[in-house]
Steps between C-alpha positions, in 0.01 A plus 500: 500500500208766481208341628140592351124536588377314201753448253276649214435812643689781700841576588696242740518587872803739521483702196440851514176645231610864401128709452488453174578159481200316658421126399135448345292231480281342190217756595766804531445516875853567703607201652567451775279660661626746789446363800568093442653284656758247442756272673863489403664199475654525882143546648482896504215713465508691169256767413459685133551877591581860346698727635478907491871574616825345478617206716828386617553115453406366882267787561200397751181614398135464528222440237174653501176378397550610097827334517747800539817486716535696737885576660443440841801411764461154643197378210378178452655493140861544319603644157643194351752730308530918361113536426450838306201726572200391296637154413295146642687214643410195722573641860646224750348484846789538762467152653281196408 
């Protein structure tokens, strides 16, 4: 089962937003934002990111302050699948 932030808005917690496929809300503002946070249903860390290159499912990265990814051996965060340059996704922290 795909868990959500708010049931009414977004995309659930492991799906993958291709760039032109952003959720809006009622004032036409992308959400979620990029940058916020969430917890999974196991506990983890989840953060709303873009990405400018391809990842590999498992990839570590780290996110910077606009909420980009950044490939980065040993990172604090994981690609939760394939993540294609410019899509957004909910990146999972590597522990809890």
């Amino acid at each position: 089962m795909a868990l959500r932030t708010n049931p009414s808005l977004g995309s659930d917690l492991d799906q993958i937003i291709s760039p032109d496929g952003m959720w809006l809300d009622v004032d036409q503002h992308v959400s979620p934002q990029y940058g916020d946070v969430s917890f999974d249903g196991d506990g983890f860390k989840r953060i709303f990111v873009t990405n400018p290159s391809d990842l590999a499912s498992g990839a570590a990265f780290n996110i910077d302050t606009s909420g980009n990814a950044n490939a980065a051996s040993g990172g604090a965060f994981t690609a939760p699948s394939d993540i294609p340059a410019g899509s957004s996704f909910w990146a999972k922290a590597s522990a809890i």
